[in-house]
SEBA-313717 format. One record per atom (N, C-alpha, C): residue number from 1; atom name; x, y, z. Coordinates in steps of 0.2 Angstrom, whole numbers, plus 2048, in hexadecimal, padded with zeros to 3 digits. Atoms other than C-alpha are relative to their C-alpha. Layout:
   num   atome    px    py    pz
   NUM      CA     X     Y     Z
...
***
This chain:
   num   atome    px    py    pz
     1       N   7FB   803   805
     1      CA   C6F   1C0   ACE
     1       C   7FD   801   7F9
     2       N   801   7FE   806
     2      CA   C6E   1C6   ABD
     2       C   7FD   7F8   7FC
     3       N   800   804   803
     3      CA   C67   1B9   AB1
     3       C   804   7FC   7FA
     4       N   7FD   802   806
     4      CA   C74   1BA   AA4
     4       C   807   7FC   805
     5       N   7FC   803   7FB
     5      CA   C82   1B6   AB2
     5       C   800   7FB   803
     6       N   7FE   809   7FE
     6      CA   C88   1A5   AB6
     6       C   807   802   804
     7       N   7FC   7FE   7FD
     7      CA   C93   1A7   AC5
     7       C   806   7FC   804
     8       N   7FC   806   7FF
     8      CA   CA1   19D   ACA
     8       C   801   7FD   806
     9       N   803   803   7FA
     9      CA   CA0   193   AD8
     9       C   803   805   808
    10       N   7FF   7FA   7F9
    10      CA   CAB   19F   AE4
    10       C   7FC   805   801
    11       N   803   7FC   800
    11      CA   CA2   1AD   AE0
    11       C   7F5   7FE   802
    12       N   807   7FF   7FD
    12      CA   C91   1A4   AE3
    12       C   803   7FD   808
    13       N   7FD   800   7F8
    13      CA   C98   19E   AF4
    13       C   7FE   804   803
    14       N   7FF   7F9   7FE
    14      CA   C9B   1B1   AF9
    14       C   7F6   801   800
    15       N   808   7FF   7FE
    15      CA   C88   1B2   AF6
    15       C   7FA   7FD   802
    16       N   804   808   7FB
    16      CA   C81   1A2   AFC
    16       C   802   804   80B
    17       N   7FD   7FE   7FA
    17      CA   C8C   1A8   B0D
    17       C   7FE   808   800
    18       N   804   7FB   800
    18      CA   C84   1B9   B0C
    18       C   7F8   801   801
    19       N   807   800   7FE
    19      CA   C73   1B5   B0C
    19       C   7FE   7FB   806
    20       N   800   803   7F8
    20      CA   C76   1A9   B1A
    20       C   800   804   807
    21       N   7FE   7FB   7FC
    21      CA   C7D   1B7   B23
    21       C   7F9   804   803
    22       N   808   7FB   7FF
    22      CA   C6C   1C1   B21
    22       C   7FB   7FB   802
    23       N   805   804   7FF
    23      CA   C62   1B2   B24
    23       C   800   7FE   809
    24       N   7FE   802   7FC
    24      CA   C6B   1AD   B33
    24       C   7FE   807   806
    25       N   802   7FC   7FA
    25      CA   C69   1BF   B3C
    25       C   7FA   803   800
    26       N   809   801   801
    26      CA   C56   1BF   B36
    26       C   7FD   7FC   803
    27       N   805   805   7FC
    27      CA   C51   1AF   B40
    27       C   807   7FB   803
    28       N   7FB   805   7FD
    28      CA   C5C   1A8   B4D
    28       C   7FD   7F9   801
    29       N   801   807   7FF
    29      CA   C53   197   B4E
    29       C   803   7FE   7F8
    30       N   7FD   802   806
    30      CA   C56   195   B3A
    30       C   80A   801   7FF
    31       N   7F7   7FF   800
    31      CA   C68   19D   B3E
    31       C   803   7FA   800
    32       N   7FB   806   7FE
    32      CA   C6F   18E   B47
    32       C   800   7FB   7F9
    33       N   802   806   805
    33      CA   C68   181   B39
    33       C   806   805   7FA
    34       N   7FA   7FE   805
    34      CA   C73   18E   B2C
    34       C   806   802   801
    35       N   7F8   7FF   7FA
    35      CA   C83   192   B38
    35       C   802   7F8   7FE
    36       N   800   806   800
    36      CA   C83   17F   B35
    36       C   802   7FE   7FA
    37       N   802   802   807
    37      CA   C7D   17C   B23
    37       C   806   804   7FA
    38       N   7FC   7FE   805
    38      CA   C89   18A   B1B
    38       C   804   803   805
    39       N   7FD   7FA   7FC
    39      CA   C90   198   B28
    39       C   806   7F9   801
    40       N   7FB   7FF   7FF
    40      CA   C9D   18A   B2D
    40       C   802   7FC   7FD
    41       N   7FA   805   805
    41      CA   CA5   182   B1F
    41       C   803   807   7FD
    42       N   7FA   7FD   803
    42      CA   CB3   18C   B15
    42       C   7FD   801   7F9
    43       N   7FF   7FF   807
    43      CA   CAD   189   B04
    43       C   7F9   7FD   7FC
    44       N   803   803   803
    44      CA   C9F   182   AF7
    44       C   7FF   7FB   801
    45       N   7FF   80A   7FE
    45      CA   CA5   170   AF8
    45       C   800   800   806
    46       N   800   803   7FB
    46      CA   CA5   16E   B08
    46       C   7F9   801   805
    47       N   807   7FE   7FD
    47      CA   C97   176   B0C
    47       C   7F9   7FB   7FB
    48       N   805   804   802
    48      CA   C8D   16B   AFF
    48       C   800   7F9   802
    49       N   7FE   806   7FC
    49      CA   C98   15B   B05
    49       C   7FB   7FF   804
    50       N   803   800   7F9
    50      CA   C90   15E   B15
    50       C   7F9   7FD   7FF
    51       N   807   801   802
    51      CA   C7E   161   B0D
    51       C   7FD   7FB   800
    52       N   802   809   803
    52      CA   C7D   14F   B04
    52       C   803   7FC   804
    53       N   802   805   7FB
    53      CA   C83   147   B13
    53       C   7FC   800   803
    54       N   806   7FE   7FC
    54      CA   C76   14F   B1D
    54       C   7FA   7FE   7FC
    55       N   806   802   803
    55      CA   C6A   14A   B11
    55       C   7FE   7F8   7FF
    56       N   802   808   801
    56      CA   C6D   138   B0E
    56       C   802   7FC   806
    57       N   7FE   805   7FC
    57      CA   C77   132   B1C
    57       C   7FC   800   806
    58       N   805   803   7FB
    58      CA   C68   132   B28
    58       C   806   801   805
    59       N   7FB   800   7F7
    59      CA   C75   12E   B38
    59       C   806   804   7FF
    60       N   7FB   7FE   7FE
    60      CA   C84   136   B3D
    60       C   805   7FC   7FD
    61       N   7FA   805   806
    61      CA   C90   127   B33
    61       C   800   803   7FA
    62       N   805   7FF   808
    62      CA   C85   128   B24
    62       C   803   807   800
    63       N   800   7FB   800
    63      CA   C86   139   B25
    63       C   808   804   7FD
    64       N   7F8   7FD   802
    64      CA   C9A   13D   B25
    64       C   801   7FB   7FA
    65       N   7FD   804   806
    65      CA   C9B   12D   B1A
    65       C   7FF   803   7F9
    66       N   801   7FC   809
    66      CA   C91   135   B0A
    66       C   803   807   7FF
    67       N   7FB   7FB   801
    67      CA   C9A   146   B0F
    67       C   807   7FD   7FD
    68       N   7FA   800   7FF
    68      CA   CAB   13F   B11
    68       C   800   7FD   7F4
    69       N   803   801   807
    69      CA   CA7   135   AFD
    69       C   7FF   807   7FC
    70       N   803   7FA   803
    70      CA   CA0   146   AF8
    70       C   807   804   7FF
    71       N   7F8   7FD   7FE
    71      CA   CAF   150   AFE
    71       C   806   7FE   7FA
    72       N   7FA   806   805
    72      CA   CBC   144   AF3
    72       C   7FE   801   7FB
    73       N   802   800   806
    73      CA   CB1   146   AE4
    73       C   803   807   7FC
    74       N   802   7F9   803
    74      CA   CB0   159   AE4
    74       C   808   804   801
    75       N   7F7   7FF   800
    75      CA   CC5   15A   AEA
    75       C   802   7FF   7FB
    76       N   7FF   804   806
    76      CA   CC7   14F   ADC
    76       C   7FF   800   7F9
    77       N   805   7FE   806
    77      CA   CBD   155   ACE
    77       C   7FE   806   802
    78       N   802   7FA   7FF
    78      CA   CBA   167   AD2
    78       C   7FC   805   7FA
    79       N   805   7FE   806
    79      CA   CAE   169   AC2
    79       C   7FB   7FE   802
    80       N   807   800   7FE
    80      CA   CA1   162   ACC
    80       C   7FD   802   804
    81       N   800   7F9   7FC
    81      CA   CA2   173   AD7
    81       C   7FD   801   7FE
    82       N   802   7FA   806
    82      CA   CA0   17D   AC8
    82       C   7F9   7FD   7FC
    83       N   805   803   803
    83      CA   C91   171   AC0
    83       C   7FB   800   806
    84       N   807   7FE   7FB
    84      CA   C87   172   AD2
    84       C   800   806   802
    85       N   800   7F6   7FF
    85      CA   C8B   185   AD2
    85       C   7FA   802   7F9
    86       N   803   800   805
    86      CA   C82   185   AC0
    86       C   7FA   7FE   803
    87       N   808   802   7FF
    87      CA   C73   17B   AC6
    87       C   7FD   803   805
    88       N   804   7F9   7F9
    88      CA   C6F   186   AD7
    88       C   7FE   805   7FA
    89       N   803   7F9   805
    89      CA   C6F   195   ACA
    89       C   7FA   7FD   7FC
    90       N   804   803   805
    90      CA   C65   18B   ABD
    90       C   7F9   802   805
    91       N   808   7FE   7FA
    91      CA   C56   18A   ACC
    91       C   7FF   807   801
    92       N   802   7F9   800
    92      CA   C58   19C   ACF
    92       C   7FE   803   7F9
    93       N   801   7FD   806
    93      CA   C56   1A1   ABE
    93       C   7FB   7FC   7FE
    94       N   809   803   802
    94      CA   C48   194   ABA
    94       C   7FA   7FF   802
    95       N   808   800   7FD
    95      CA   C3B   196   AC7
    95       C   800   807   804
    96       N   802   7FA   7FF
    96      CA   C34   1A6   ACB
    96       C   800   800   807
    97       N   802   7FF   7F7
    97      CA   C30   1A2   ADE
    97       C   808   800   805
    98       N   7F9   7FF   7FB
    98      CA   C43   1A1   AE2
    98       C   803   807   7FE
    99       N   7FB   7F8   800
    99      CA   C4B   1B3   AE5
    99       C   806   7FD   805
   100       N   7F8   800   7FD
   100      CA   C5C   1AB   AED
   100       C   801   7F8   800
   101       N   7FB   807   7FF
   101      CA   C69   19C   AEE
   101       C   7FE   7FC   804
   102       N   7FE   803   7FB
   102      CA   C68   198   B00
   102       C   7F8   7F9   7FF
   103       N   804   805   7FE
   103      CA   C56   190   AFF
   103       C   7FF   7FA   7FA
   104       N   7FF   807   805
   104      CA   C59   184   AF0
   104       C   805   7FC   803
   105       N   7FA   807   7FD
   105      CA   C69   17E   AF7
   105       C   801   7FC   805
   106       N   801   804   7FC
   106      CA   C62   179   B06
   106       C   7F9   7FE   801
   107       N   806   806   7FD
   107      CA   C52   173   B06
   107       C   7FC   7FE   7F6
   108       N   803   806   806
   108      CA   C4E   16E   AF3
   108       C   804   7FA   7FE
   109       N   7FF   805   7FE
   109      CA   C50   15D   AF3
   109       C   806   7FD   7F7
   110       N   7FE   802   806
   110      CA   C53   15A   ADF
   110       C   806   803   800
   111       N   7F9   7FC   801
   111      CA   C63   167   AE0
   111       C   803   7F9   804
   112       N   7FB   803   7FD
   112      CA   C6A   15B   AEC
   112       C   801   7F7   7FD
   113       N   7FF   805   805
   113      CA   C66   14C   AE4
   113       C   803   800   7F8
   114       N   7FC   800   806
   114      CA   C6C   150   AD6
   114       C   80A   801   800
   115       N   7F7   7FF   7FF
   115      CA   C7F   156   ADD
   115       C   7FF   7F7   805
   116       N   7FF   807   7FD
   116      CA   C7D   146   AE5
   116       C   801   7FA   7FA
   117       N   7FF   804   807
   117      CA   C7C   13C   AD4
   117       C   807   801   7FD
   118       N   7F7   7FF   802
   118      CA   C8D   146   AD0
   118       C   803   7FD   803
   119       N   7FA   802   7FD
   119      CA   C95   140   ADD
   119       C   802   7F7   7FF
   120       N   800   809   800
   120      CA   C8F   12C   ADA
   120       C   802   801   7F8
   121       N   800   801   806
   121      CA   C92   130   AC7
   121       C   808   802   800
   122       N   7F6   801   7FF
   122      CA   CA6   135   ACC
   122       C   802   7F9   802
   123       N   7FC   805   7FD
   123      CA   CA7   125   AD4
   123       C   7FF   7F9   7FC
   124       N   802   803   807
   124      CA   C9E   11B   AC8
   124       C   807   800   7FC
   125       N   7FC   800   805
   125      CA   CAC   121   ABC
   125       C   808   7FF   802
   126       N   7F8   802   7FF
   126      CA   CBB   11E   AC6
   126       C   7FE   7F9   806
   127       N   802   806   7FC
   127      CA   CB5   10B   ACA
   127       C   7FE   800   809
   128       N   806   801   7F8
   128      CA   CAB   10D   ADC
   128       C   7FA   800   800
   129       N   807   801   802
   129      CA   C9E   107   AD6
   129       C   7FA   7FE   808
   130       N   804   801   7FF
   130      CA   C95   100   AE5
   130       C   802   807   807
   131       N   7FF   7FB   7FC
   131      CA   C99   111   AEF
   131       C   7FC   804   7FB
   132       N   803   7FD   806
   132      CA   C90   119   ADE
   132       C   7FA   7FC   802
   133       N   807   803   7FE
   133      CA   C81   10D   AE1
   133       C   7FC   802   803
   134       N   802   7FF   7FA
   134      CA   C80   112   AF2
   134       C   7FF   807   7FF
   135       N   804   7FA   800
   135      CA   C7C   124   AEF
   135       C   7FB   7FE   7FC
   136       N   805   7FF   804
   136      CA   C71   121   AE0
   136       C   7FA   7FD   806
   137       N   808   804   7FC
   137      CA   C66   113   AEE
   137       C   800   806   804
   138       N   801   7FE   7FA
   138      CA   C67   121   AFB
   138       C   7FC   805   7FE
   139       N   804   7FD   802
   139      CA   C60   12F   AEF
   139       C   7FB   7FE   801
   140       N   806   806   804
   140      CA   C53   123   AE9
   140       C   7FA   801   806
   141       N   804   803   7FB
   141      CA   C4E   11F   AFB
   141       C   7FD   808   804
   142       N   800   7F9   7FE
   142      CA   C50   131   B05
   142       C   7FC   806   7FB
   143       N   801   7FA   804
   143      CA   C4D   13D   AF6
   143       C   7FA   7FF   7FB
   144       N   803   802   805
   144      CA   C43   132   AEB
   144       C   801   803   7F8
   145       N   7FD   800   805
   145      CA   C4E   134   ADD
   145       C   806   7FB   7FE
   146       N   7F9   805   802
   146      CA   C57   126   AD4
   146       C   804   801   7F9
   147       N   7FB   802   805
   147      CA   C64   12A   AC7
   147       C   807   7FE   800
   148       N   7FB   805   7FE
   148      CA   C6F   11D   AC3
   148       C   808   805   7FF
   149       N   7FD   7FC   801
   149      CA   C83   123   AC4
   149       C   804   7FE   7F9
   150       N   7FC   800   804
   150      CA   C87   11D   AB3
   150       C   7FC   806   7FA
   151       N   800   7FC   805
   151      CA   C7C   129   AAB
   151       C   803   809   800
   152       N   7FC   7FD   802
   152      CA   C82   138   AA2
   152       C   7FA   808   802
   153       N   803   7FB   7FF
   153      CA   C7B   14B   AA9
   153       C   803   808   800
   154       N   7FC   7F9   800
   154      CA   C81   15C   AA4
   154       C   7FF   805   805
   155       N   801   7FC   7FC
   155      CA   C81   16C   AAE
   155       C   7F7   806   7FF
   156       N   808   7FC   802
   156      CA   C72   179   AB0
   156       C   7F9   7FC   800
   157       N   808   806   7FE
   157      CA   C65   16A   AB7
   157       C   7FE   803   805
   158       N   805   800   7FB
   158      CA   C57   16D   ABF
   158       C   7FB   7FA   801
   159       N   805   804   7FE
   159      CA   C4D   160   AC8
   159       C   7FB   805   803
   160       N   805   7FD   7FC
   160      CA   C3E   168   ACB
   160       C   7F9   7FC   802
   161       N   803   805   7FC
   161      CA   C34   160   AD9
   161       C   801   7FA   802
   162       N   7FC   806   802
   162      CA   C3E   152   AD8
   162       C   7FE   7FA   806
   163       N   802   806   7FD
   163      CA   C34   143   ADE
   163       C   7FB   7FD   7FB
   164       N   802   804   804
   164      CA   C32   136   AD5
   164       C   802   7FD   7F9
   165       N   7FC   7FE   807
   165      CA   C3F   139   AC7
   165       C   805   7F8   800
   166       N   7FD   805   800
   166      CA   C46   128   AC1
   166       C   806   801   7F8
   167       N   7FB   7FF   808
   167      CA   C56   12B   AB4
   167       C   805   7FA   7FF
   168       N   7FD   806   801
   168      CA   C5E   11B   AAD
   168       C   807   7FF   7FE
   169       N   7F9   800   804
   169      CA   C70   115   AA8
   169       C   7FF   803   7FD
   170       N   801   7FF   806
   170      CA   C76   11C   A9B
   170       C   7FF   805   7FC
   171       N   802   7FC   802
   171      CA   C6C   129   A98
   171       C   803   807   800
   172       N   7FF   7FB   800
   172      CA   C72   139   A93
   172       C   7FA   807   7FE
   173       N   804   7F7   7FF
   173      CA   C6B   14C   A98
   173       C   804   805   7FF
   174       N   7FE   7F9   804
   174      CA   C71   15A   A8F
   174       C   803   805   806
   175       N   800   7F9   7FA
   175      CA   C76   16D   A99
   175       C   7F7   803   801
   176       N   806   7FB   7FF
   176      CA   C68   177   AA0
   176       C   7F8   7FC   7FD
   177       N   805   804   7FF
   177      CA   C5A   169   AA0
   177       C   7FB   800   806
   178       N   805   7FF   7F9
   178      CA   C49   16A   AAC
   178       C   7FE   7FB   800
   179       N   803   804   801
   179      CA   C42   15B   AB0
   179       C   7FB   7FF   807
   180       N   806   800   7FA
   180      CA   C31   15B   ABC
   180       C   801   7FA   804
   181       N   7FF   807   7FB
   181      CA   C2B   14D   AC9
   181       C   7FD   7FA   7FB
   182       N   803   806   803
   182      CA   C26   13B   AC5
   182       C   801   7FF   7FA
   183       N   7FE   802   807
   183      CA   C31   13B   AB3
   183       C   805   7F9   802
   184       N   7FC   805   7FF
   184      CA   C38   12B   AB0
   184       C   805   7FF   7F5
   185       N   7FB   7FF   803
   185      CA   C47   129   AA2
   185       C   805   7FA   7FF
   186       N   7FA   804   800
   186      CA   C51   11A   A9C
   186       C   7FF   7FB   7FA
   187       N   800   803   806
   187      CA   C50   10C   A90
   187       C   7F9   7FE   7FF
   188       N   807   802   802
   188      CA   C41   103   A88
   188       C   800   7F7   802
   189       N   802   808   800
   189      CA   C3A   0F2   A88
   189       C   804   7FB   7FD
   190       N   7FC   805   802
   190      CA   C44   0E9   A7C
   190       C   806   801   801
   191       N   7FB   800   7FE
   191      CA   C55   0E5   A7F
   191       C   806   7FC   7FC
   192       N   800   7F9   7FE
   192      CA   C60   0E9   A7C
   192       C   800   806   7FC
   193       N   802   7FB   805
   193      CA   C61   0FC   A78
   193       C   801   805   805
   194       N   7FC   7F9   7FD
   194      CA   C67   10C   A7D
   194       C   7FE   803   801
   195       N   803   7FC   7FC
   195      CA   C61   119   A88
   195       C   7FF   806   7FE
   196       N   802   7F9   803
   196      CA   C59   12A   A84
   196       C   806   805   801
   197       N   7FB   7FC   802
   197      CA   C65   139   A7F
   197       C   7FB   806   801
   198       N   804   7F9   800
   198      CA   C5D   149   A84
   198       C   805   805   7FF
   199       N   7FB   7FA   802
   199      CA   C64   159   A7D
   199       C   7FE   804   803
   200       N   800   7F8   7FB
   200      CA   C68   16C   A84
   200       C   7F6   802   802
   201       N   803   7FC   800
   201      CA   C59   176   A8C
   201       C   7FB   7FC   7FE
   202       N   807   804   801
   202      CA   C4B   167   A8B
   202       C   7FD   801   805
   203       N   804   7FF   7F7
   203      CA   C3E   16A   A99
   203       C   7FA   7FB   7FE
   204       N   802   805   7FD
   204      CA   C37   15A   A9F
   204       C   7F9   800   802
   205       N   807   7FE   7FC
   205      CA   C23   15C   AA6
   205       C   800   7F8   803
   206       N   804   804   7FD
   206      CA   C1D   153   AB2
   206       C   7FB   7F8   7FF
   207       N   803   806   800
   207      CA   C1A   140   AB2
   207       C   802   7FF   7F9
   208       N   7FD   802   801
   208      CA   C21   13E   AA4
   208       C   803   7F9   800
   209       N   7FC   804   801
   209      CA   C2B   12F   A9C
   209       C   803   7FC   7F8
   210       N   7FB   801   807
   210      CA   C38   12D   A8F
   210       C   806   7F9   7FE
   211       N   7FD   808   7FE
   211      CA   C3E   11A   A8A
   211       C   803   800   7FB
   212       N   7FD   801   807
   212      CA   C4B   115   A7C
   212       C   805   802   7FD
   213       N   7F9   7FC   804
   213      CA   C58   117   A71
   213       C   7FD   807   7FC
   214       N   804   7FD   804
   214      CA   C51   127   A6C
   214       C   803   809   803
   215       N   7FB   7F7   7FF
   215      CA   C58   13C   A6B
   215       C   7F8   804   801
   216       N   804   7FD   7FF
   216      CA   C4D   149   A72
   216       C   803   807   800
   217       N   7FD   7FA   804
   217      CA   C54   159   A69
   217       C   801   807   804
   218       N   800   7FC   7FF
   218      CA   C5A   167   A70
   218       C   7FB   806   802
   219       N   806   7FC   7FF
   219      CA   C4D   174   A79
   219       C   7F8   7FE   7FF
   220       N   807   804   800
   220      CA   C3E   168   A76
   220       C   7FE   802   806
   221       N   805   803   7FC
   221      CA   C31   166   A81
   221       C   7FC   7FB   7FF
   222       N   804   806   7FD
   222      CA   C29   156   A8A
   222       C   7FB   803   804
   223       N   805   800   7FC
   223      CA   C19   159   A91
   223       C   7FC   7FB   805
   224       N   801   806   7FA
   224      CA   C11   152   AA0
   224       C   7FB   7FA   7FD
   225       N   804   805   800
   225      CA   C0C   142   AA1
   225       C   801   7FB   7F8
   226       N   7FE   802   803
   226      CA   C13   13D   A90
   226       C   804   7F9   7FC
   227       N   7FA   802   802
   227      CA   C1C   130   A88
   227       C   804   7FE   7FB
   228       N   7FC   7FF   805
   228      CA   C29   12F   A7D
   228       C   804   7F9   7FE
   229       N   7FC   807   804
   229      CA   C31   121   A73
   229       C   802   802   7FA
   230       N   7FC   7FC   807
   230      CA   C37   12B   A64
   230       C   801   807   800
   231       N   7FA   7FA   800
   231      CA   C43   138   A5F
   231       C   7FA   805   800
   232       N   805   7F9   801
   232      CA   C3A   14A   A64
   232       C   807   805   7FE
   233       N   7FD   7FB   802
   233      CA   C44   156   A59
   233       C   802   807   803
   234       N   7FF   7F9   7FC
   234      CA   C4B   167   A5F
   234       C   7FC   805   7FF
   235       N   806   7F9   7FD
   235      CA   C3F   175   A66
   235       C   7F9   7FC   7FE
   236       N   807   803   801
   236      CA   C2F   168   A61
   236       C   7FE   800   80A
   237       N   805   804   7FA
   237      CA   C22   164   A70
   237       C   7FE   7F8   7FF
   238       N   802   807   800
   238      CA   C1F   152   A73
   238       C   7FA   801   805
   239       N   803   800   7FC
   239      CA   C0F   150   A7C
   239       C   7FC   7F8   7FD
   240       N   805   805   7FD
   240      CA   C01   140   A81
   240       C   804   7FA   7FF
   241       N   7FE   80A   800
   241      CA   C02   12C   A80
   241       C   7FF   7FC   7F9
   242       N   7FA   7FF   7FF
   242      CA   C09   128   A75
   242       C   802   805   7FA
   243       N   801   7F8   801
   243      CA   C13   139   A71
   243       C   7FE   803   7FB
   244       N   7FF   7FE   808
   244      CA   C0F   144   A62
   244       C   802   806   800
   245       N   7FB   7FA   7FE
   245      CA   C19   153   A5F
   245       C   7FB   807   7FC
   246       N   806   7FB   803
   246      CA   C10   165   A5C
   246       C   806   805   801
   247       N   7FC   7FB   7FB
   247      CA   C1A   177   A5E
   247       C   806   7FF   7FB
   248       N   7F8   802   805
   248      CA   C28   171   A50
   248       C   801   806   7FD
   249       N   7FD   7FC   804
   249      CA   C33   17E   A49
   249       C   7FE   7FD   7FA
   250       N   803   803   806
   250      CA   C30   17D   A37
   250       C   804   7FC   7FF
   251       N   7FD   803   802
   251      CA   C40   173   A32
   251       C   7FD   7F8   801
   252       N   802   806   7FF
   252      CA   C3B   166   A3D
   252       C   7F9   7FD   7FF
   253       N   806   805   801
   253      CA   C29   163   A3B
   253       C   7FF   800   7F8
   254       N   7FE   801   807
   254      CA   C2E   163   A26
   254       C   802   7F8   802
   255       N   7FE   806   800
   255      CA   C39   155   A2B
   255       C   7FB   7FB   804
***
């Protein structure tokens, strides 16, 4: 897949279902587990529905319940297709160890935590709240990923390694944001007061944590281990405890 190509959800279907195809008459033990996972569903969403029930719902109820949920979402909002079609790719174009689709979308856990957050952030918005809850505790517990469904997340996310990533109300993430393990994100100490604002193409390190009414600019970087309580301007580096910014374009580190 070319890097400048962003491909729309049917067409990455066709080649999700193509690399299945070749996976499947490569290792008949793996076969069965992908005949299952994609070969028999019809399309995208259904094939993801399924995923995120398989991933949270633990039993057989569970299971069709978070699909069935999922399903409704993705019938009903069919922008949250095209926004989990952008973040598969997103993972292929940002780590050099993946050369194809099929192994992010079933076994990295952040991809599905994450389209799992779409579906409790649909339900969120069209008052089902405590059916919205119930995916975010089910991430939490299973994926060990908790982002609540009121916050605000663009397209082109990568969770990567996503364990132990903690995102708060509120909070808003830009398009095409990375954020590693063990970052945590949401308001501060006093209260009240408004959640972090992250802009386009920020990439998040590792351990990580970013608290407050506070903008973290476009293309920035957070480094590991970091924390943040004030605005990091665009394309600055915020780095230690507590953060200081280096790496600034000139405009900004003027200002």
């Amino acid at each position: 897949m070319a890097e400048a190509a962003i491909l729309a959800s049917d067409s990455l279907w066709r080649k999700i279902r193509d690399e299945a195809q070749g996976a499947a008459a490569a290792d008949s033990v793996f076969g069965e587990s992908v005949a299952s996972a994609i070969l028999a569903h019809d399309d995208f969403a259904a094939a993801l529905a399924d995923l995120i029930g398989r991933r949270l719902g633990g039993g057989d109820v569970g299971c069709e319940n978070f699909a069935a949920f999922s399903r409704d979402a993705f019938h009903r909002q069919p922008d949250l297709i095209e926004a989990a079609s952008h973040d598969l790719q997103a993972i292929v174009r940002s780590d050099p160890a993946i050369a194809g689709l099929l192994a992010p979308l079933l076994h990295f856990k952040g991809y599905v935590a994450l389209q799992a957050w779409r579906v409790s952030h649909w339900l969120w918005l069209n008052d089902r709240r405590d059916a919205a809850l119930l995916f975010q505790n089910e991430a939490s517990n299973v994926l060990q990923v908790s982002i609540h469904p009121a916050a605000t997340i663009g397209s082109a996310v990568y969770l990567d390694h996503a364990t132990g990533i903690v995102i708060g109300a509120n909070v808003v993430i830009g398009d095409e944001v990375t954020i590693l393990q063990n970052v945590s994100i949401g308001r501060g100490s006093e209260m009240p007061t408004r959640s972090p604002r992250i802009g386009r193409g920020v990439y998040i390190g590792a351990g990580a944590t970013i608290l407050g009414d506070i903008n973290i600019g476009d293309f920035a970087k957070v480094g590991a281990d970091t924390v943040v309580i004030s605005d990091v301007p665009g394309g600055c580096t915020a780095i230690g405890n507590p953060a200081r910014l280096t790496n600034c374009p000139e405009p900004a580190a003027a200002a």
